[in-house]
C-alpha positions, 0 to 999 in steps of 0.5 A, a space after each residue: 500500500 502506497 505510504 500515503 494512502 490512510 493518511 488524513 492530510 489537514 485542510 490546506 489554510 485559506 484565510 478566508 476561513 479566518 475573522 481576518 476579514 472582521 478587522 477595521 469592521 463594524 464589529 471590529 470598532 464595537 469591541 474596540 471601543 467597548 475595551 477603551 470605554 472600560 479605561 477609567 482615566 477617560 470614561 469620566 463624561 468629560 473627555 470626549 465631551 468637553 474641549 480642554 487639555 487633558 494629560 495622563 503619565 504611564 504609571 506602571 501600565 496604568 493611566 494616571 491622571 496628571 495633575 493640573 498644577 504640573 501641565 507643561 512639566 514631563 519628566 525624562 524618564 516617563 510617558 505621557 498621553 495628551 488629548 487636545 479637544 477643541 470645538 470648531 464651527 461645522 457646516 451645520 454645528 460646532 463640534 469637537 476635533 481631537 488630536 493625542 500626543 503620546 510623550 516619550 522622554 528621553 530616559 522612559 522604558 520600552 513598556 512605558 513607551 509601548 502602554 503610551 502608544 497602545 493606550 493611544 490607540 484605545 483613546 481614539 477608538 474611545 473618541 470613534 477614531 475621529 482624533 489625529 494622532 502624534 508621537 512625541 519625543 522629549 528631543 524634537 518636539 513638534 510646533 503643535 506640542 510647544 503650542 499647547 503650554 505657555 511653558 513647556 518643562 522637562 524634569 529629570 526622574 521618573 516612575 519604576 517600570 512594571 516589567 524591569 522595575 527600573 526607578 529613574 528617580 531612586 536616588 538621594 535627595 539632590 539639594 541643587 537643582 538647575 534649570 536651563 531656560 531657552 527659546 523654541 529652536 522652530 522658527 515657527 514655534 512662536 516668537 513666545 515660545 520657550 522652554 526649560 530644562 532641568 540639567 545636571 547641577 554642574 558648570 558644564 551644562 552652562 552655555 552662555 546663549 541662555 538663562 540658568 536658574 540653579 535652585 539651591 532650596 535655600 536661594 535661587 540664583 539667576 545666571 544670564 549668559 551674556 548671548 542669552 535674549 530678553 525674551 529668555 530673560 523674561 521667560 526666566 523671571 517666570 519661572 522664578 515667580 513660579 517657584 517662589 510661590 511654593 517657598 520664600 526664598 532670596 533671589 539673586 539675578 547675575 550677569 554674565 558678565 558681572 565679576 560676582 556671577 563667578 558665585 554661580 559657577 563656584 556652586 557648580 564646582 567651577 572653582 578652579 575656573 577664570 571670571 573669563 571662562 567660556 561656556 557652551 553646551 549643546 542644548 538638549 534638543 534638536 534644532 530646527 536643522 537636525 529634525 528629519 523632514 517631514 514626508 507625506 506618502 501615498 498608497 493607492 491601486 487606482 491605477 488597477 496596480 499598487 503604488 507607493 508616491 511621495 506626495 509632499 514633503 517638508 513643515 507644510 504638511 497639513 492633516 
């Protein structure tokens, strides 16, 4: 007997035999949106219902609120998901428009990133896929992110992770902190828009094109390079206001070019350094020159074949 004969061969795999074709369905939405309307950080009545900016950290794969009083501050060792809702004028009627922002900083974990991106995606589905989405990195933020906050603040720390269990912020209680103000690298950011820093508490990180601010939890200092701008100088002055208002400190603005701003660089252990020493550090994030253009592609078979084009490349690019 031929060794094939008796044997049962398996049914050769069709795809369509599979729920493949379910996907991006009707059905596909319902169970989708279903598992998002679970989510209690948005199934609030608020959010999805009302404009506003609405802010959530990655906490061990949950999504944590964040709390009002801190909008515009990110730490560098975390994820963020940021819903922008605002009404516009229809053709019959105003209504919402949405656009989410997930935020990776730069020291945030591979499952931190991942819940952002996959908790985005349930946002949408909660939203009825009608948002824009964007990923956002701490190094290269877009001009619609910077849009979004008077000031946007990048803090240093961050949460454990749930899978490697890495505290970014388990260390001792540092006593100096320094914050480094400077303007938006995008031209079409906003002649207002600025940013700050937080960066290591050494003379290294100054740099004499902007402002420093080294908080020493018993005075603040104000180190004004001598290149620095007056709209960073004045953005810089905020910020102190800011920090003031929690605790009552003396505050000391310094010059550049002021023999007594060597006290500065003396607490950044510059010691050893001359009056006429020169500072420049690389900021922390890419200029306008150095982000990777932007490109708008096409995928489409109307031609009765399947085509890839460019269709637009550069800032321009709208939704």
């Amino acid at each position: 007997m031929p060794p094939h004969e008796g044997l049962v061969h398996p049914q050769e795999y069709d795809w369509r035999d599979s729920n493949i074709e379910l996907i991006n369905s009707d059905i596909d939405h319902k169970v989708k949106f279903q598992s998002a309307a679970s989510e209690p950080a948005w199934n609030n009545g608020t959010v999805g219902n009302q404009a506003g900016l609405f802010v959530w950290r990655i906490d061990d794969f949950e999504v944590v609120p964040w709390p009002r009083e801190k909008t515009g501050s990110f730490h560098e060792g975390d994820s963020y998901i940021v819903l922008h809702s605002q009404q516009v004028k229809g053709d019959a009627e105003m209504h919402l428009i949405h656009d989410i922002f997930f935020w990776l900083g730069r020291a945030t974990t591979q499952d931190e990133a991942g819940t952002a991106a996959y908790k985005t995606v349930e946002l949408d589905e909660f939203l009825h896929g009608s948002a824009t989405q964007h990923r956002e990195l701490q190094t290269s933020p877009s001009d619609a992110f910077s849009a979004l906050f008077p000031r946007l603040k990048i803090l240093r720390g961050g949460v454990r992770s749930g899978f490697t269990h890495v505290e970014t912020n388990d260390e001792p209680q540092r006593t100096d902190n320094l914050l480094r103000v400077f303007k938006h690298p995008s031209p079409t950011a906003g002649r207002d828009a600025i940013l700050v820093h937080e960066v290591e508490p050494t003379w290294h990180s100054l740099d004499e094109e902007d402002v420093f601010i080294l908080d020493k939890g018993d005075k603040i200092f104000v180190w004004q390079g001598r290149k620095c701008s007056p709209m960073e100088k004045l953005k810089a002055a905020q910020v102190v206001q800011d920090l003031t208002i929690a605790k009552h400190v003396n505050v000391e603005v310094l010059s550049q070019e002021e023999a007594r701003s060597k006290v500065i660089v003396d607490c950044l252990g510059g010691q050893s350094l001359d009056f006429g020493t020169r500072f420049e550090c690389a900021r922390p994030i890419s200029t306008a020159s150095e982000r990777n253009v932007k490109k708008l592609f096409r995928l489409s078979d109307t031609g009765g074949h399947l085509a890839f084009n460019l269709v637009k490349q550069g800032n321009g690019i709208g939704k």
